[in-house]
PyMOL Python script that loads the backbone (N, CA, C, O; Angstrom):
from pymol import cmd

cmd.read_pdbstr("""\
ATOM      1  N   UNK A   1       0.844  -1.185   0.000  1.00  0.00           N
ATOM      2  CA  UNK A   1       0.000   0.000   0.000  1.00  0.00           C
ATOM      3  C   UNK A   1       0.885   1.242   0.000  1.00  0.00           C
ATOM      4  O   UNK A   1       1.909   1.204   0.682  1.00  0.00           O
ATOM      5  N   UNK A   2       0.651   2.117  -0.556  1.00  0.00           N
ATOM      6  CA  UNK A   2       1.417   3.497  -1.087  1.00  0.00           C
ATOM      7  C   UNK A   2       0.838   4.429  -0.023  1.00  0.00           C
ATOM      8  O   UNK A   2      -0.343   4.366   0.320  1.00  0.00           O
ATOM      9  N   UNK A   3       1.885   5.462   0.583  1.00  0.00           N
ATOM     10  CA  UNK A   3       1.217   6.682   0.968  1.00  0.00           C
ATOM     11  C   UNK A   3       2.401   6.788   2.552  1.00  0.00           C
ATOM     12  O   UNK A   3       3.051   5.865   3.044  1.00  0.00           O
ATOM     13  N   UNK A   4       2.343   7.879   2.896  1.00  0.00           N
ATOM     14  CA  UNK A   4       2.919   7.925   4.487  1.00  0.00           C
ATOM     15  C   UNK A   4       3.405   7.306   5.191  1.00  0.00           C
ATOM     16  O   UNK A   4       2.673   7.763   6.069  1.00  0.00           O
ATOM     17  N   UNK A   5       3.937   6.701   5.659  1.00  0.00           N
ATOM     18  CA  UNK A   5       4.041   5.922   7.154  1.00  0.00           C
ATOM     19  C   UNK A   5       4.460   6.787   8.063  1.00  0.00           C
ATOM     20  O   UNK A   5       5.116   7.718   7.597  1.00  0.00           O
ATOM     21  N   UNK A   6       4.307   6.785   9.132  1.00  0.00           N
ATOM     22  CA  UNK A   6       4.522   6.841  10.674  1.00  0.00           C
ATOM     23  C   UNK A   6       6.201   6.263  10.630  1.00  0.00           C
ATOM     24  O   UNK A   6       6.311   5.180  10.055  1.00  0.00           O
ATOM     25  N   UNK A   7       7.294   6.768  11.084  1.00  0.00           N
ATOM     26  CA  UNK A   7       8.237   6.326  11.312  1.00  0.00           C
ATOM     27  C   UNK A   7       8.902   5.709  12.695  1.00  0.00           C
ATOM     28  O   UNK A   7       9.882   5.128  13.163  1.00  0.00           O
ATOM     29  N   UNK A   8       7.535   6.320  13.001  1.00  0.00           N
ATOM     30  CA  UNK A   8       7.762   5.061  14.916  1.00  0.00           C
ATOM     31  C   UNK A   8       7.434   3.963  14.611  1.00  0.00           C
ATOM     32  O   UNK A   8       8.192   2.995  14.673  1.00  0.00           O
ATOM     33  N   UNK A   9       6.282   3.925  14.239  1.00  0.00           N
ATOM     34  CA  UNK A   9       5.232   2.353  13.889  1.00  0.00           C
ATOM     35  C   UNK A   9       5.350   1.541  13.176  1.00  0.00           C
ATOM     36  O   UNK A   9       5.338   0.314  13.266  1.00  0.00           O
ATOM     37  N   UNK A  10       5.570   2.760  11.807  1.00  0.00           N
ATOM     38  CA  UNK A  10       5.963   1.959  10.413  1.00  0.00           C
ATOM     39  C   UNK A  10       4.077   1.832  10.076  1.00  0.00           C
ATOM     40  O   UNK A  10       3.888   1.221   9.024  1.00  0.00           O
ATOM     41  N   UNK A  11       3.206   2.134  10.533  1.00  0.00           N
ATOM     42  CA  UNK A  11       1.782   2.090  10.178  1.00  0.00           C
ATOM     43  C   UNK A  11       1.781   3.353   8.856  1.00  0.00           C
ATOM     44  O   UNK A  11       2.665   4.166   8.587  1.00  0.00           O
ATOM     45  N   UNK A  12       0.684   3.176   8.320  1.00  0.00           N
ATOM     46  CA  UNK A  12       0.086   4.233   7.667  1.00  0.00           C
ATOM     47  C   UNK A  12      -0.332   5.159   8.219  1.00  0.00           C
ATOM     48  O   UNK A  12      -0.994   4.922   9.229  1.00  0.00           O
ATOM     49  N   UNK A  13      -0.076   7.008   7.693  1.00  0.00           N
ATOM     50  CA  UNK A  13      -0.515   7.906   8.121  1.00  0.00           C
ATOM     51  C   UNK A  13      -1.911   8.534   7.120  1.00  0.00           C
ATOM     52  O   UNK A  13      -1.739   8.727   5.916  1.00  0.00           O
ATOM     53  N   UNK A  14      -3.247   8.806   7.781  1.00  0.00           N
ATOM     54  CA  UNK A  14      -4.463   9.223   6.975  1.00  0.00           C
ATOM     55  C   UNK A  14      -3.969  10.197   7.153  1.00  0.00           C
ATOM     56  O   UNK A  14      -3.026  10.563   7.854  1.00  0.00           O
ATOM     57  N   UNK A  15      -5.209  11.069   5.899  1.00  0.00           N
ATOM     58  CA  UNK A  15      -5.550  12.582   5.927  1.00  0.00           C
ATOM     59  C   UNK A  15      -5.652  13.174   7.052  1.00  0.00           C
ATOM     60  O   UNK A  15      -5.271  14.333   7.216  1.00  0.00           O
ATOM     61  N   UNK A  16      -6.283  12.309   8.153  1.00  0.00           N
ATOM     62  CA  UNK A  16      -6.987  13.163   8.721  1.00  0.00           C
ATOM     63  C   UNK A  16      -6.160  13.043  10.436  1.00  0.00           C
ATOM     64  O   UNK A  16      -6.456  13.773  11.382  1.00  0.00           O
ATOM     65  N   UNK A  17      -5.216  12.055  10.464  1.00  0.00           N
ATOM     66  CA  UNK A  17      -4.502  11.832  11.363  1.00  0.00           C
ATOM     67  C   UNK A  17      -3.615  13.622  12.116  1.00  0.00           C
ATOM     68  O   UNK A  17      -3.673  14.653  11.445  1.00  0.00           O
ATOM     69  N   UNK A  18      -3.124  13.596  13.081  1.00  0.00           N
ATOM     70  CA  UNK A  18      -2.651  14.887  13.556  1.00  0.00           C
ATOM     71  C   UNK A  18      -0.858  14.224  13.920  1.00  0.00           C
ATOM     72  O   UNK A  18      -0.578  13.325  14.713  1.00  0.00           O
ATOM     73  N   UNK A  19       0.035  14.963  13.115  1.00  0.00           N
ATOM     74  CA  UNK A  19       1.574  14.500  12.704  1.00  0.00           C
ATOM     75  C   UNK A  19       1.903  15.103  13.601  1.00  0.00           C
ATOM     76  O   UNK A  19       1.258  15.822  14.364  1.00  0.00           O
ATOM     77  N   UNK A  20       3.270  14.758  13.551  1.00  0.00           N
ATOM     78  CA  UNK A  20       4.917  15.724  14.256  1.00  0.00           C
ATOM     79  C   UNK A  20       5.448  15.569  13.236  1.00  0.00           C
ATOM     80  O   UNK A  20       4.869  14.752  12.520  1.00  0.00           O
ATOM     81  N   UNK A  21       6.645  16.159  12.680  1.00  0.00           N
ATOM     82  CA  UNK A  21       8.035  15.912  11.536  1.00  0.00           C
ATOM     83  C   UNK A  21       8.931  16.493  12.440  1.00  0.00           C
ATOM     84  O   UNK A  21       8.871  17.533  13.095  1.00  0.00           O
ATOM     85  N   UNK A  22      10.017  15.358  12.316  1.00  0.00           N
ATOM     86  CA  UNK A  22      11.261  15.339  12.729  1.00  0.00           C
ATOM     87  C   UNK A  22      12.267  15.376  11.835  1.00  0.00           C
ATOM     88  O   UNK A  22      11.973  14.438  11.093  1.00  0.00           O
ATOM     89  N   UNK A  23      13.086  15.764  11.494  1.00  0.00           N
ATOM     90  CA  UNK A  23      14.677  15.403  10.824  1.00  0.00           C
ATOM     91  C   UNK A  23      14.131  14.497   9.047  1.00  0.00           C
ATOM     92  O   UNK A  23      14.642  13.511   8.516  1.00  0.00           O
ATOM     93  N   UNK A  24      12.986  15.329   8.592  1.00  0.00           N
ATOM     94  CA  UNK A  24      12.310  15.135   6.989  1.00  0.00           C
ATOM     95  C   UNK A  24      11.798  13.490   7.717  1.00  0.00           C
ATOM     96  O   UNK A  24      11.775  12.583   6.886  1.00  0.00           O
ATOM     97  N   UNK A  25      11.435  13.124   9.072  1.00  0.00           N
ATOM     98  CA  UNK A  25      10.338  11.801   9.173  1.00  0.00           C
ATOM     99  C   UNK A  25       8.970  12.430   9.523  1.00  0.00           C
ATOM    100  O   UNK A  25       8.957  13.536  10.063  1.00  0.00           O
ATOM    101  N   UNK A  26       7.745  11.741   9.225  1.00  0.00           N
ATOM    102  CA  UNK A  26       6.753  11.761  10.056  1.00  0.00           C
ATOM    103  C   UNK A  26       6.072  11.139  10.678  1.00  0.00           C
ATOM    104  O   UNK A  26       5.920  10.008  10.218  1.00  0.00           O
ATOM    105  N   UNK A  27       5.233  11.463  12.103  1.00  0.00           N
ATOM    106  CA  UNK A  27       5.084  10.461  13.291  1.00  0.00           C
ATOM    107  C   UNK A  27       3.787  11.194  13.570  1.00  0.00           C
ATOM    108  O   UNK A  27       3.476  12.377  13.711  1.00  0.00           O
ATOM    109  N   UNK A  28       2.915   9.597  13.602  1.00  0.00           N
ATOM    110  CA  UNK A  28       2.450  10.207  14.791  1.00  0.00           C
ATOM    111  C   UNK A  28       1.814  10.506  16.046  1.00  0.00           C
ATOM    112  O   UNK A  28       1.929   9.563  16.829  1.00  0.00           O
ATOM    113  N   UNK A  29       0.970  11.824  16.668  1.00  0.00           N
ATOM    114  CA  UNK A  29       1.368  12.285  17.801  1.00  0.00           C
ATOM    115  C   UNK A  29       1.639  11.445  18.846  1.00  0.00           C
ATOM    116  O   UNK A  29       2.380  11.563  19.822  1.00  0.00           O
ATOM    117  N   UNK A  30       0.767  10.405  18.396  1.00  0.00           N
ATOM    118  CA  UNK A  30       0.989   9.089  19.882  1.00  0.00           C
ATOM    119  C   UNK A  30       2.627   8.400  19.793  1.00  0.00           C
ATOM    120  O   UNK A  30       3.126   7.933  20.817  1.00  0.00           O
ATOM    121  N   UNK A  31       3.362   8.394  18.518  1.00  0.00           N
ATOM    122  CA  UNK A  31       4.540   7.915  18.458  1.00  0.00           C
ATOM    123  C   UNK A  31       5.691   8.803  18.520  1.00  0.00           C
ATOM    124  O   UNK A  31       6.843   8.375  18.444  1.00  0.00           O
ATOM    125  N   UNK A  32       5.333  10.311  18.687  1.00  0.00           N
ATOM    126  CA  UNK A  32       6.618  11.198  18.985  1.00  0.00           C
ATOM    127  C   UNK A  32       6.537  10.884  20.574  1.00  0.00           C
ATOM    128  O   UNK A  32       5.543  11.041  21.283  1.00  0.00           O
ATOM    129  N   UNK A  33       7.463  10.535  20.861  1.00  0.00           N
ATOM    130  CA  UNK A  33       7.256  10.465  22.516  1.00  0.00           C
ATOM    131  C   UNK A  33       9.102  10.238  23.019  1.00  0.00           C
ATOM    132  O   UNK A  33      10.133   9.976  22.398  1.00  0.00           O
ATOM    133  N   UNK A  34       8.846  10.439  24.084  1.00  0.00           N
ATOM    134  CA  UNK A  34      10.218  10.145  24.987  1.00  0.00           C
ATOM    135  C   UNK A  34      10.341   8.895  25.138  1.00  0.00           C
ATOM    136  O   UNK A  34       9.362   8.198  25.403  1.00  0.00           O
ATOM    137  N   UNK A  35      11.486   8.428  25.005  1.00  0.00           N
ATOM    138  CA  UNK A  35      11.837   6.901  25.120  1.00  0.00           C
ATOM    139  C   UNK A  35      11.848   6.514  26.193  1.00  0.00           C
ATOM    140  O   UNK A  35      11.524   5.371  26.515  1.00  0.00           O
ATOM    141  N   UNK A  36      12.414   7.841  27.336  1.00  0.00           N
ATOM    142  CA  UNK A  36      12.675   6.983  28.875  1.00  0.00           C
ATOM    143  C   UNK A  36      11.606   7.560  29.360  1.00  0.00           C
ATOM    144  O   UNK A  36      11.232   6.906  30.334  1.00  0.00           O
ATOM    145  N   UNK A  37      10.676   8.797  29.092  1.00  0.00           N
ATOM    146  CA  UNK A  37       9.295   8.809  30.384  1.00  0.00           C
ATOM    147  C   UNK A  37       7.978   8.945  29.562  1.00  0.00           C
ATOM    148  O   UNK A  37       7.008   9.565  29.998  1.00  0.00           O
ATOM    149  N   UNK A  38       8.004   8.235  28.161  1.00  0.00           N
ATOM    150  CA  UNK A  38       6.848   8.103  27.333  1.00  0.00           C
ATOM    151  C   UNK A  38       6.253   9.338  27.157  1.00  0.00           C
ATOM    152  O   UNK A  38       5.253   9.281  26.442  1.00  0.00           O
ATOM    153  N   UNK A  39       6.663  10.921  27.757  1.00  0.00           N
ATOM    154  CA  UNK A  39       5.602  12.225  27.103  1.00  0.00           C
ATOM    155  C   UNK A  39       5.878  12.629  25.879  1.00  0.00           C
ATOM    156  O   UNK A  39       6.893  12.632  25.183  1.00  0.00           O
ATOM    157  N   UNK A  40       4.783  12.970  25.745  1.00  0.00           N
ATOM    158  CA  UNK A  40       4.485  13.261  23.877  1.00  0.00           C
ATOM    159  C   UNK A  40       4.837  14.513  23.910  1.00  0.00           C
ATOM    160  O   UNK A  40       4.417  15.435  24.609  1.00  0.00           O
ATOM    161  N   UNK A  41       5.897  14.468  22.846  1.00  0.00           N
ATOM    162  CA  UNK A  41       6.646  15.482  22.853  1.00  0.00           C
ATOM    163  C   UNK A  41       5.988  16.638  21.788  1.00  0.00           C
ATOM    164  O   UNK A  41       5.181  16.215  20.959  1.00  0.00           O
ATOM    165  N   UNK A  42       6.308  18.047  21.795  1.00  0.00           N
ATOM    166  CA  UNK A  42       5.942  19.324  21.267  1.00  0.00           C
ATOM    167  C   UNK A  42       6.612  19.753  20.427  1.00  0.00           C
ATOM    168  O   UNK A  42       7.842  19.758  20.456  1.00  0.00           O
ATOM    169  N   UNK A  43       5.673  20.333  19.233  1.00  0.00           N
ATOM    170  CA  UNK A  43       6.590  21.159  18.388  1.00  0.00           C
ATOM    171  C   UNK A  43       7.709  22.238  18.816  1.00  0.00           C
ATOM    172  O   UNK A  43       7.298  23.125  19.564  1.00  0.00           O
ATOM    173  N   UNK A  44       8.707  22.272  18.544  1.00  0.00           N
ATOM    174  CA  UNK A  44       9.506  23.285  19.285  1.00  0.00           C
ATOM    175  C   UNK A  44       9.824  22.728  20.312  1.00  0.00           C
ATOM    176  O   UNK A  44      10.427  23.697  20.774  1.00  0.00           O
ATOM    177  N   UNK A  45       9.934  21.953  21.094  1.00  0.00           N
ATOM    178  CA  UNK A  45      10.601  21.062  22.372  1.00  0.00           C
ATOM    179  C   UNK A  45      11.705  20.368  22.098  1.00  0.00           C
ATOM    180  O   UNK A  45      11.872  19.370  21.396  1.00  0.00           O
ATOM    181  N   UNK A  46      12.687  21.229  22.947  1.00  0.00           N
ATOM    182  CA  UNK A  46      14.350  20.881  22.792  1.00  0.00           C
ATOM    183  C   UNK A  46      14.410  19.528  23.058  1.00  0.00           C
ATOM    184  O   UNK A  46      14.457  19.134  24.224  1.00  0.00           O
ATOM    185  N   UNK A  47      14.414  18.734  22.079  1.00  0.00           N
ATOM    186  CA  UNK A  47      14.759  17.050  22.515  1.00  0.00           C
ATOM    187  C   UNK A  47      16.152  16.625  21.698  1.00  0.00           C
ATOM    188  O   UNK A  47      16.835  17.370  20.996  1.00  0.00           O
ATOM    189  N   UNK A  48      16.372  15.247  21.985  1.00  0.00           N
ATOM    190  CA  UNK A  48      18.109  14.521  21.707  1.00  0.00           C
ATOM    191  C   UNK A  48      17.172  13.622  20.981  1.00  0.00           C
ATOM    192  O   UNK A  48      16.116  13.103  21.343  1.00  0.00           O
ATOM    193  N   UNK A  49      18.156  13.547  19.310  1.00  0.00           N
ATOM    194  CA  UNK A  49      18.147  11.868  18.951  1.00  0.00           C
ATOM    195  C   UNK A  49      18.913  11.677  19.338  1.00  0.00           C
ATOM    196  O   UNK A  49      20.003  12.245  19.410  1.00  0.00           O
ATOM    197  N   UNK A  50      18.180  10.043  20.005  1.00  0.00           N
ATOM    198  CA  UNK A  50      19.365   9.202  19.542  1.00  0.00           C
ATOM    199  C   UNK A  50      19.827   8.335  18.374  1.00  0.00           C
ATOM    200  O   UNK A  50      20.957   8.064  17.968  1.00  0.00           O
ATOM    201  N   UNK A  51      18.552   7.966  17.939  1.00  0.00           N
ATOM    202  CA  UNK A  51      18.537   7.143  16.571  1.00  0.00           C
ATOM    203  C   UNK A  51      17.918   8.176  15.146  1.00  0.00           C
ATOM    204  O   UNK A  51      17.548   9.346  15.050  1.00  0.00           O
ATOM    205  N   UNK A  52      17.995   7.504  14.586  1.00  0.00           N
ATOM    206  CA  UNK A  52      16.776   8.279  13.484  1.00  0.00           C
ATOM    207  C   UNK A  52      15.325   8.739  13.662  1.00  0.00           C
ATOM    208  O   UNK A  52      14.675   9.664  13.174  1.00  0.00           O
ATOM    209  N   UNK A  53      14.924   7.314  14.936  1.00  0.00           N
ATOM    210  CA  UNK A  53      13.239   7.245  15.090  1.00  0.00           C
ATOM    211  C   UNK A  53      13.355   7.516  16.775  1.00  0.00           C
ATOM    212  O   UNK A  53      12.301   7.748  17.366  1.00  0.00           O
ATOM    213  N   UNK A  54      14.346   7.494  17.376  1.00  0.00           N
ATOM    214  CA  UNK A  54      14.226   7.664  18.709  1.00  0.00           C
ATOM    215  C   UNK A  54      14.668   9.010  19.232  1.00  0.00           C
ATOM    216  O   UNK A  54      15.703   9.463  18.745  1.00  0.00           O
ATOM    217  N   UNK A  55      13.929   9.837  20.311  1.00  0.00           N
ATOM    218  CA  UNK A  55      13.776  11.082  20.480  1.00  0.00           C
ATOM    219  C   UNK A  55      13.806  10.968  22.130  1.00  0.00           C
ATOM    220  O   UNK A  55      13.003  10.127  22.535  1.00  0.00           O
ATOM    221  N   UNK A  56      14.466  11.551  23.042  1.00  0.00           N
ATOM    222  CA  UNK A  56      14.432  11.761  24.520  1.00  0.00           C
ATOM    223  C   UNK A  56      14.552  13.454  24.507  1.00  0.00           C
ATOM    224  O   UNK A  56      15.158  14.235  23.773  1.00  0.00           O
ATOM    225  N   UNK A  57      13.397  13.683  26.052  1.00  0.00           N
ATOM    226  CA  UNK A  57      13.262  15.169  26.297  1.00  0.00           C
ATOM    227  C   UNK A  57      14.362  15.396  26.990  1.00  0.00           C
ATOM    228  O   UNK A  57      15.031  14.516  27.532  1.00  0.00           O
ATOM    229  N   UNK A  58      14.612  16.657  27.004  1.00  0.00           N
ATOM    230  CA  UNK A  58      15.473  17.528  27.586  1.00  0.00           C
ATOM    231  C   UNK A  58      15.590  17.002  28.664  1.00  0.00           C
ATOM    232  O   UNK A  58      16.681  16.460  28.840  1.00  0.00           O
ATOM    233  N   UNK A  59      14.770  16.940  29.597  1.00  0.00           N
ATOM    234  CA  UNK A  59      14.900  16.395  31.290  1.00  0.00           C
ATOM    235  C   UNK A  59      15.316  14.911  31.543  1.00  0.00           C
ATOM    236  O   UNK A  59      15.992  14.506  32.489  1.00  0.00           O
ATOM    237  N   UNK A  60      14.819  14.221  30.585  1.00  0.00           N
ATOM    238  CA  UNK A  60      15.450  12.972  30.845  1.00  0.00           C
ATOM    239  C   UNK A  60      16.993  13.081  30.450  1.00  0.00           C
ATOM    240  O   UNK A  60      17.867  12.943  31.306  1.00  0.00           O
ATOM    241  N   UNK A  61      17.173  13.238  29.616  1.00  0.00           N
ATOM    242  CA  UNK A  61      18.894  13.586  28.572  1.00  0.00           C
ATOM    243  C   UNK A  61      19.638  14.137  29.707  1.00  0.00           C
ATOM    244  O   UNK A  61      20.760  13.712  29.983  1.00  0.00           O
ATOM    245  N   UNK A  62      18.955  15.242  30.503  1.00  0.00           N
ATOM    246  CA  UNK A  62      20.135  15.889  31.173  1.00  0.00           C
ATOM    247  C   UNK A  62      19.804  15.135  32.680  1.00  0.00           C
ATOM    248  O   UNK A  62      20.096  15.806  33.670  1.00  0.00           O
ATOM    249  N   UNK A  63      19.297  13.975  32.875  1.00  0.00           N
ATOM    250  CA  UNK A  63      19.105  13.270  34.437  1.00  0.00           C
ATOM    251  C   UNK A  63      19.960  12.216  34.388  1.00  0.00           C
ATOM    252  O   UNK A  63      19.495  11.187  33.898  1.00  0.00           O
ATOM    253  N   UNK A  64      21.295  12.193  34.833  1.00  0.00           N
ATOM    254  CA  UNK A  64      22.393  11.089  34.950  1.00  0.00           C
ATOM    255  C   UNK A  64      21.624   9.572  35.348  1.00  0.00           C
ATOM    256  O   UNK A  64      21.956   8.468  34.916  1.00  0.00           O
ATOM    257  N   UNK A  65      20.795   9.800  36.051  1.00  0.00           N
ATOM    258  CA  UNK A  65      20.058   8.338  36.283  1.00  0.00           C
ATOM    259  C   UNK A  65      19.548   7.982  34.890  1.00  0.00           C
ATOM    260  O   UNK A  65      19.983   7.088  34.165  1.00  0.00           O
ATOM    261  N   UNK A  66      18.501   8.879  34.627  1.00  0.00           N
ATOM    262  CA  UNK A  66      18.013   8.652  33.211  1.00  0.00           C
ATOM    263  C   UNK A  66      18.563   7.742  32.357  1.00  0.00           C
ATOM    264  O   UNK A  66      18.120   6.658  31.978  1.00  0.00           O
ATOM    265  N   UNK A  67      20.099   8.596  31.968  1.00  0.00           N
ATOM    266  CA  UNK A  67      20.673   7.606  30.842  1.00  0.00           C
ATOM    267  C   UNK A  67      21.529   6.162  31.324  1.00  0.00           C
ATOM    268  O   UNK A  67      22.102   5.367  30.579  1.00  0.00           O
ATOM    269  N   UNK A  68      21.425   6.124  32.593  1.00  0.00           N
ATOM    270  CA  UNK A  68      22.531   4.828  33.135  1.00  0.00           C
ATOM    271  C   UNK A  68      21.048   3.632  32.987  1.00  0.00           C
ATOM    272  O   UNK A  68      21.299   2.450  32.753  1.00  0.00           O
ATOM    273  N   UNK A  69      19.674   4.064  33.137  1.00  0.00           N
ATOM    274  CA  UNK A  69      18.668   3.313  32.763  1.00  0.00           C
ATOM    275  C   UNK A  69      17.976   2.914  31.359  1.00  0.00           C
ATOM    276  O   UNK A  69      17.118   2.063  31.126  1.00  0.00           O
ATOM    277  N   UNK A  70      18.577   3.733  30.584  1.00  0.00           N
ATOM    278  CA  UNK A  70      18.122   3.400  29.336  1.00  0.00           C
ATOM    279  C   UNK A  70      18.992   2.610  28.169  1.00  0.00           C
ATOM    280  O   UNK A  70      19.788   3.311  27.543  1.00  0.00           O
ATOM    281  N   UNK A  71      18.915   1.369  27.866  1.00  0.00           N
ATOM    282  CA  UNK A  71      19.705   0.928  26.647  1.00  0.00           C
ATOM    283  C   UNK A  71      19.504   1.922  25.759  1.00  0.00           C
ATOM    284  O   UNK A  71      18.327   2.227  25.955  1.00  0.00           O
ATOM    285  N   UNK A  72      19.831   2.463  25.092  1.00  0.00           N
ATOM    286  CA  UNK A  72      20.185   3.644  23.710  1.00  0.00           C
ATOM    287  C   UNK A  72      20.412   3.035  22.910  1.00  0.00           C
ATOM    288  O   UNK A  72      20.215   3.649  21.862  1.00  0.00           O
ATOM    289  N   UNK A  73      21.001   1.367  22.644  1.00  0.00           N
ATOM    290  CA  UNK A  73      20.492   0.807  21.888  1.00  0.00           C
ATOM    291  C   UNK A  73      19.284  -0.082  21.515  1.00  0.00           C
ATOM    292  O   UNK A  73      19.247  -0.394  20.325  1.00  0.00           O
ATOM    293  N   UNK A  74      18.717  -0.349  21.962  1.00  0.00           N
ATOM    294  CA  UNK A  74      17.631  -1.276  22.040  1.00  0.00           C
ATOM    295  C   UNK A  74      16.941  -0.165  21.167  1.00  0.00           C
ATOM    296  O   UNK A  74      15.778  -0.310  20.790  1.00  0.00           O
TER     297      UNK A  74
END
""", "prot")
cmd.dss("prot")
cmd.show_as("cartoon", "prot")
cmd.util.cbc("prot")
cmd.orient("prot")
């Protein structure tokens, strides 16, 4: 099937769905999210890739616990 995908999901994106674009991907809103505290992140909200499809907020990135808990690869 031709058209959009979601680059979290890999699902199809409708017309009528409500996006984010990241780095020329699009997601969406339920799949832009923080990797280590799941909030759905905002247009204009200073976040870190780490991957292509993976995105952490500011507060987690800068919480030393944060990153000693998160595989960054997985």
């Amino acid at each position: 099937r031709f058209g959009t995908k979601c680059a979290g999901c890999l699902q199809g994106i409708s017309p009528s769905d409500l996006v984010r674009r990241a780095r020329s991907k699009v997601f969406h809103l339920n799949c832009f999210t923080c990797m280590v505290c799941n909030k759905q992140l905002s247009t204009g909200e200073e976040l870190y890739v780490i991957d292509e499809n993976k995105f952490v907020c500011k507060e987690d990135y800068m919480s030393a616990s944060a990153i000693k808990e998160v595989n960054l690869n997985s």
